[in-house]
N, C-alpha and C positions, 0 to 999 in steps of 0.2 A: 336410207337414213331419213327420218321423219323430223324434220325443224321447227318445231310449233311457238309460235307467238302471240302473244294475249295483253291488250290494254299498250299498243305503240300507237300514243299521238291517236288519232284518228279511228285507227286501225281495233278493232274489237277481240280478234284472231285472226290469225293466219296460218296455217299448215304447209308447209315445204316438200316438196318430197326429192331428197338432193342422191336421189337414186339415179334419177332425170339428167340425160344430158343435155335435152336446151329445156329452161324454164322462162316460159312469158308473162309477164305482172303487164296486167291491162286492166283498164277505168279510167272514170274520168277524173278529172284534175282534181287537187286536194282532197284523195282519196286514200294516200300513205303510201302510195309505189316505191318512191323514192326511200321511204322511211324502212319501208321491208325489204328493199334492195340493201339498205345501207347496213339493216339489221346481220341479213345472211351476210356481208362481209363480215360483220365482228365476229358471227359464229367462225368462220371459216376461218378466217384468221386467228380467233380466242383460240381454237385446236391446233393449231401449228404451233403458235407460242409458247399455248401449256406444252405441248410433248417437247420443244427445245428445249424451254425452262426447267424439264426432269420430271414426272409424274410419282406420283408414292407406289410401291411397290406393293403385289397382293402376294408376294410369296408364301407366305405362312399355309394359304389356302393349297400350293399348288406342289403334287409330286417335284422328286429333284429330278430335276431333269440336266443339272449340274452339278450333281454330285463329286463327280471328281474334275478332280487339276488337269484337264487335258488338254492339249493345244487345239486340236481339232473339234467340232461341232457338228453333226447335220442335225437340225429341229424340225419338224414339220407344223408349221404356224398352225393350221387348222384345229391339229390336236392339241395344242399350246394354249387356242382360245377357246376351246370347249372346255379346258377346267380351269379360265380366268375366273374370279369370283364378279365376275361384271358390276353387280350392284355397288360393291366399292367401287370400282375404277369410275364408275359413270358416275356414280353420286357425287366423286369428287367434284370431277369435270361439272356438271351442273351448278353446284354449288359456289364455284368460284365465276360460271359466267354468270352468273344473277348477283355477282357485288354490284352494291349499287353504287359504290361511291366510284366505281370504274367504268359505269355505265353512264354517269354522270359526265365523267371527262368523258367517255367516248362521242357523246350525244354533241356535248357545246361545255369549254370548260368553265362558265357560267353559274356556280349553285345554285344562283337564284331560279332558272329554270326548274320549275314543278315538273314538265311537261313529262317528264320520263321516268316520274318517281315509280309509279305502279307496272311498270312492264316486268312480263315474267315470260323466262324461255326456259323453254323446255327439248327433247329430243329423244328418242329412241334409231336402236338400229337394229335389225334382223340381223340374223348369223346366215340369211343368204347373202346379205349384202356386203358382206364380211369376208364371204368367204369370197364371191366374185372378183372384189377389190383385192385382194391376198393374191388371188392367183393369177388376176392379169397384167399389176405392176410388175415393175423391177428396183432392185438398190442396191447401191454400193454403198458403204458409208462406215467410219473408221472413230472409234470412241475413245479414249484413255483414261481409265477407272478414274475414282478421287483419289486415292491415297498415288495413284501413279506406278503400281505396280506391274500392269500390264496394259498392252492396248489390245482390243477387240476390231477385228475388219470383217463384216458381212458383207455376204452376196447373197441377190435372189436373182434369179432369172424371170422373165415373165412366164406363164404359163405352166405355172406351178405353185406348190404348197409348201417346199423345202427350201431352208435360208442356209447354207454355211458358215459359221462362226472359226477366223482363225485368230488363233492366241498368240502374241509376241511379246514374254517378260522381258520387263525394264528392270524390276528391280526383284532378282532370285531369293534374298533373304525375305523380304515383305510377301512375296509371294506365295512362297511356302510355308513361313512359321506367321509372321505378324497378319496377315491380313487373315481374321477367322472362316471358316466355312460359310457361315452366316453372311458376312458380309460379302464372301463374293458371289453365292447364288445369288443374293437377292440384287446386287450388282445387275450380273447376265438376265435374269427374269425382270428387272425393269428395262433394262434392255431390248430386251424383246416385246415387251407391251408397247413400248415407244415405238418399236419398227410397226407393231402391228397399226398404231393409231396414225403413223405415220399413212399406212398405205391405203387407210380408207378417209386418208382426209387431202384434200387439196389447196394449194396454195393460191391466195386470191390477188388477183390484181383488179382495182375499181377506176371505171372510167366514166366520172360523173357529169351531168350536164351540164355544169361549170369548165369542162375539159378545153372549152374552146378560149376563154378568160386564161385559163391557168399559161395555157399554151403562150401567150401573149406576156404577160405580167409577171411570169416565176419570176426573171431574173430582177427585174424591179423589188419584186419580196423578196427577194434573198439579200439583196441590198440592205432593206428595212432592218432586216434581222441580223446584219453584222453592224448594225448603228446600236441598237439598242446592246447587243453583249459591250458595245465600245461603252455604250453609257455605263451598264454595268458594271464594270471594271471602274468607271467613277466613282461611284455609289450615287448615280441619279436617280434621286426621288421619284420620278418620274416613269421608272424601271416598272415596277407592276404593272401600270396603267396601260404604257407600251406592249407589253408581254400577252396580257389578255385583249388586247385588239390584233395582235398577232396572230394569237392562235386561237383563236375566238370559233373557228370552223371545227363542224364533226371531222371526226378523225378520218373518213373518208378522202373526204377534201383536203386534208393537211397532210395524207399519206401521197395523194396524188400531186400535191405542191414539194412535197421535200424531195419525189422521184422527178421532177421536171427539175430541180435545182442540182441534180448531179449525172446530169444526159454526159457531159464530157467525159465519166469515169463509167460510165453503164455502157459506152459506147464502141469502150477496147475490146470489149466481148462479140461473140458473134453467136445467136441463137441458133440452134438444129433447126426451128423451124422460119428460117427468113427467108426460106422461099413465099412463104405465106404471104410475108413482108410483100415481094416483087408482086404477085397477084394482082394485094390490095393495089398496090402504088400502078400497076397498068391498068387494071379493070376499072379503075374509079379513080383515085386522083391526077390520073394522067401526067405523073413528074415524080420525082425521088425527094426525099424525104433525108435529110443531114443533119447534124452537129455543128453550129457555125462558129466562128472560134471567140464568142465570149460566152458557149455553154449554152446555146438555146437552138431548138428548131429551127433549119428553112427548108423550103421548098425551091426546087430546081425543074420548072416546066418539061414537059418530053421535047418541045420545041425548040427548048432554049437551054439544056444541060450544063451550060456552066454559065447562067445566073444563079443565082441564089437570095431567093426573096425572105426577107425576115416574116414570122407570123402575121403582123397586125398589116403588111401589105397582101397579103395571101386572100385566097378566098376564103368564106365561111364554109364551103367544105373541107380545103387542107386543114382551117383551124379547127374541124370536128373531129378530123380522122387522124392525124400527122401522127399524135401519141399514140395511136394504136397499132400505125404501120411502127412506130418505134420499137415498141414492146416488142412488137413481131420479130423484129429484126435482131432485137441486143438481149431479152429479157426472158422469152417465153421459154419454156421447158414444156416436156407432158404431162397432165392432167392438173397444171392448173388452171382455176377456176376465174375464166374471164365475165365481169359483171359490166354492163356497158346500158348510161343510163341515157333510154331515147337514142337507140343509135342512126336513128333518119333524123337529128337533129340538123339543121341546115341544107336538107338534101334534096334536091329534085324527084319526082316520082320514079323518074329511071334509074336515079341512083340508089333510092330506095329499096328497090327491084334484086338492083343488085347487093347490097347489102345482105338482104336476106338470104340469097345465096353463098354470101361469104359467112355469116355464122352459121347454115348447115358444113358449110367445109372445113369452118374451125373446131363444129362437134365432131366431125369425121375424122378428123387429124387426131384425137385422143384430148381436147379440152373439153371442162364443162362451161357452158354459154349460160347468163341468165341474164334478160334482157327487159326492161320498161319500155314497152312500146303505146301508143297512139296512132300508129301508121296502118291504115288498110292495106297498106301496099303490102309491106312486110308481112302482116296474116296473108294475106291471098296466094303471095309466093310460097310463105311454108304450107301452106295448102298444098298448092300446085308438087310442091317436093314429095310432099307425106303423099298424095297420090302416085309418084312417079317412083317412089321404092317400091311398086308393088313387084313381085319378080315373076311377071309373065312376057310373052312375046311382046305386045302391043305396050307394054310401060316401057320396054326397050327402045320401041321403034317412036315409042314419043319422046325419049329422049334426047333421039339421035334428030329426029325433025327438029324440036326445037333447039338444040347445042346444049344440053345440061349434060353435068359431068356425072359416072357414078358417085365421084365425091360429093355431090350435092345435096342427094336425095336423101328422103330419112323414112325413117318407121315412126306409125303414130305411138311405141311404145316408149320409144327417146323422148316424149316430149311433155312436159307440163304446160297446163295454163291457167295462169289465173285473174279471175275477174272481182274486181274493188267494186262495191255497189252498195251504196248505203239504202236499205229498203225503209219503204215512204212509214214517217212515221217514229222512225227510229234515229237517235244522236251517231251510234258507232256504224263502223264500216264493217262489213263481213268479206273476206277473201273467198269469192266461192271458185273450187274446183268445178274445171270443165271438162267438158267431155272430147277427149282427142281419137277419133276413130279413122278406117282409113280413107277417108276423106276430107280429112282434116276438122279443125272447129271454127266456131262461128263466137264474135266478139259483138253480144246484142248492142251493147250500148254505141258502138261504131255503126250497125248494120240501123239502127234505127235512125240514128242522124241522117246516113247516105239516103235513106228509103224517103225520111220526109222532106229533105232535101232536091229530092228528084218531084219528087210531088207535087211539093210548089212549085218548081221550074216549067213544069207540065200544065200546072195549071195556069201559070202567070203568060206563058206561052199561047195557048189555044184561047183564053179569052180578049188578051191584044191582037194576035196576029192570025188567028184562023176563023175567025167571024165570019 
């Protein structure tokens, strides 16, 4: 699936290719990283929304493939989207994520802000990519018509093109005389377009470079925000003013502020993949990661198991990573889409190192990674990976020397990268696609800084000290 963007901020275009299971945004600062990180969450999320929210139905186009009242169903998705009439279903979808007055609150709820008037997205998706995603997911998931006459329960298994559809009437009279044939094909066939968009689209979770702030200050803002409804309920004049300094943040940041203000209810669950959780919390944080009981993060050193240190005493790397070991722990499913902005922010080169190696393992695990990096470290490691997925003896026997896991390693076809670079001369920034081969890629605008860097230190060296 191809994500293109054109006129974000800074940003001139940009192309996605969210086929990719890790994508890297690299350049230098004030080049849009963040702005097209934050963009591909609205896409990602706009597509989960719409398909909750109901999608319009393209029946009219499509054989009955529900013709009759039967309780049982087997479909085969593939053949179901080869005669979707795609240009409606997609045109819809386009159409409503280019509202602008939703783009506007997404951005900063702000009108005054120009800044976002002229952005336009766009997207395509192959019917291979379509088809990939169809057959390697899985779902269960259970619907109840509108009029409430029957409920619908599908299964897919992974590793396949066939969903099950079973029928359970609620109500026999509606069912067979009042609800017309019309309405209920076209019922099960949006039905099924919803599974389908369902299965090639991922659920995002964004963990911004404000992550460490938020970690700290939720519950303080959540406070803010039950003063201000108190006001309201007065009728305090003063209620707008409050309201738009509230939620003044793109919706990135206010999605990842309302998820840190209900860690005490996110917390009775327990994710399939928390062992990831344990990973993170031994390879790098060196202590567990809790729920403390006024609803905020602490951290519990390996040393010291039952302390428990609030955020703001914590180190700058708990307060980088805690909410991610969280997710891990309470939140995560497979194949949603983790977005994680600068994730060497606060971090040592070693920890860096390792980091890199934790998002080849969380693509490996079945999520999609896309990540804003600045770190040499982190390129050189996914380097060092995308060379050591090679599958001969000697990539084996370098694994085993240095202790990397097969979960670690990756193919340079998993991976995007892209490079922010405004060329001389020119106001916009261009995203330019790089070239990932198996040797991995090279981030000029890092590679030249280290290079002249080294240069002077070279020179600054032998004309002081080797005279």
């Amino acid at each position: 699936m191809l994500f293109k963007i054109q006129n974000l901020g800074a940003v001139k275009e940009a192309e996605i290719d969210l086929s990719k299971d890790l994508i890297l945004l690299c350049g230098h600062n004030n080049t849009g990283k963040t702005y097209v990180a934050y963009a591909m969450y609205r896409f990602i999320q706009f597509l989960a929304d719409w398909i909750s929210g109901g999608g319009e139905s393209t029946d009219e186009t499509l054989p009955k493939f529900f013709s009759k009242r039967k309780k049982q169903y087997k479909i085969n998705l593939k053949d179901f989207f080869d005669k979707i009439d795609k240009d409606i279903l997609f045109n819809i979808l386009k159409g409503d994520l280019n509202n602008i007055d939703k783009l506007k609150y997404f951005w900063s709820v702000s009108q005054e802000n120009q800044l976002f008037n002229n952005i336009k997205f766009d997207f395509s998706i192959s019917n291979d990519d379509v088809y990939a995603n169809i057959f390697a997911k899985s779902i269960i998931q259970e619907k109840v018509d509108i009029g409430n006459a029957f409920v619908v329960i599908l299964i897919k298994e992974e590793n396949t093109y066939d969903i099950s559809l079973f029928i359970k009437v609620l109500d026999v009279k509606e069912f067979k005389n009042d609800l017309t044939e019309r309405e209920y094909t076209s019922f099960l066939h949006s039905l099924i377009e919803e599974v389908i968009l369902n299965l090639i689209s991922n659920k995002p979770y964004i963990f911004p470079a404000e992550r460490s702030a938020t970690n700290i200050f939720s519950t303080e803002l959540s406070l803010i925000q039950h003063r201000i409804w108190i006001a309201a309920l007065k009728d305090n004049p003063l209620i707008e003013l409050a309201k738009r300094r509230v939620n003044r943040y793109p919706q990135p940041i206010r999605d990842s502020l309302e998820l840190s203000q209900d860690l005490e209810t996110l917390a009775k669950t327990t994710s399939p993949f928390s062992y990831l959780a344990d990973e993170l919390e031994q390879a790098i944080l060196k202590g567990k990661i809790s729920v403390g009981q006024y609803g905020d993060l602490r951290y519990s050193p390996a040393e010291s198991p039952d302390l428990k240190l609030e955020m703001h005493v914590s180190s700058s790397l708990v307060k980088s990573l805690a909410s991610i070991s969280f997710y891990l722990r309470h939140i995560a499913q497979k194949g949603d889409c983790i977005i994680i902005d600068e994730p060497e922010l606060n971090l040592h080169p070693d920890n860096q190192i390792l980091v890199a190696r934790f998002l080849a393992r969380l693509v490996n695990e079945g999520f999609k990674v896309i990540a804003s990096t600045h770190s040499d470290y982190i390129i050189r490691e996914i380097n060092n990976l995308i060379m050591l997925g090679k599958e001969d003896e000697k990539a084996v026997a370098l694994r085993k020397k240095y202790e990397y896991s097969e979960k670690e390693v990756l193919k340079s076809e998993q991976v995007q990268a892209l490079l922010f670079k405004r060329k001389k001369g020119e106001e916009k920034v261009v995203a330019e696609n790089l070239t990932v081969s198996e040797t991995g890629l090279a981030i000029e605008t890092i590679d030249e800084v280290i290079e002249d860097l080294e240069n002077r230190t070279e020179d600054i060296y032998f004309n002081l000290f080797e005279q």
